[in-house]
N, C-alpha and C positions, 0 to 999 in steps of 0.2 A: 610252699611245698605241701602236697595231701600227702597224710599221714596213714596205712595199711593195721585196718585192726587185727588184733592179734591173733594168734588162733583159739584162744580159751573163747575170748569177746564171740567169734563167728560162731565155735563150736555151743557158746549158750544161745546165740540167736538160731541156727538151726534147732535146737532140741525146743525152742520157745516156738516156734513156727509148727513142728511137727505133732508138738502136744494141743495146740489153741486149734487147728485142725480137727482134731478126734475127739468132740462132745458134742451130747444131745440132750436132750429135755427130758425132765422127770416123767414118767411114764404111769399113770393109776390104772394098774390091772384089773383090779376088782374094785370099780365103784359098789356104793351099799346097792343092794337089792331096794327093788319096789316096795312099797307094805304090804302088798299083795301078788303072788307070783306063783304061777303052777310051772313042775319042773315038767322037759321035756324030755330031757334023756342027757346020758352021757356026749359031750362032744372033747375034739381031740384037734388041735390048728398043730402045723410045723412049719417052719419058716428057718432058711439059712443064710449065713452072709459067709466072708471071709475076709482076714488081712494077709497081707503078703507084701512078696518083693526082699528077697534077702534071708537072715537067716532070724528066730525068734527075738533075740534081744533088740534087732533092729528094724521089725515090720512095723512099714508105715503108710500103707493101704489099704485104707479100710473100704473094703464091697459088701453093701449092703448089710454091716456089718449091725448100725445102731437099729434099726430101723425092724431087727429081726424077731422083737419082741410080740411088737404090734402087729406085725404080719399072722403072726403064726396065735395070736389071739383073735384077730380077725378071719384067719381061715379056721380055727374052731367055733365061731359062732358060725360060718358057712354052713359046718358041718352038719349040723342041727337044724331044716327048715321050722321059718319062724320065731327064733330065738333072740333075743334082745339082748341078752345080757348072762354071765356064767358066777356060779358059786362054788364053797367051797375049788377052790382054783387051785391048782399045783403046777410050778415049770420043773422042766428037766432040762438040763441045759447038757451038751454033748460036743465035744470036738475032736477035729482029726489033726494031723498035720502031717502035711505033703510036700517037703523038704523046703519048699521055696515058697508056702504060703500055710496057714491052716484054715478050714472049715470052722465055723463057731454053728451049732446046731439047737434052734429052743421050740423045745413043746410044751404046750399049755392045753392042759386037761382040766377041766371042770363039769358040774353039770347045768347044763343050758337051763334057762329061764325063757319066760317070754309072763310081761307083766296082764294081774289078770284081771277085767272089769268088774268093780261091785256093783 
């Protein structure tokens, strides 16, 4: 006779499937600077994801959701030709929500570097 797990049993194997899903790797924004480095100017990257599907206590769709850091530090060093690398760094992180998913929004401001020859 197979035996029907219960519903607590199913109900911790989904919330275990849903969470080992939605993780990523530590992320180092601001490596050190070079020993030598002339600033270039101000730069500004912005990059968004979103989760959704259902309502806040239960979104489990992550779009582009982890990934939105990197993005949006790699379009700030765009911003700047020539830039290697940013200091003094700040995020502002920003969200919407649009009933059936929300926007997660990250800008990363610093000032460009680009390392200098002795």
């Amino acid at each position: 006779m197979r035996t029907i797990p219960s519903v607590p049993h199913r109900i911790a194997a989904l919330f275990l499937a849903i969470v080992s899903g939605c993780s990523s790797q530590p992320v180092n924004l601001a490596p050190l600077p070079p020993a030598h480095y002339r600033v270039l100017g101000r730069a500004i990257g912005h990059a968004c994801g979103a989760l959704g599907i259902l309502t806040p206590p239960l979104y489990v769709v992550p779009l582009g959701l982890n990934e939105r850091v990197e993005k949006a530090y790699r379009a700030a060093l765009q911003s700047v030709p020539g830039a290697t690398g940013l200091i003094r760094v700040e995020l502002q992180d920003d969200w919407y929500w649009w009933v059936l998913a929300s926007s997660h929004c990250m800008t990363v401001t610093g000032d460009a570097i680009q390392e200098a020859r002795r």
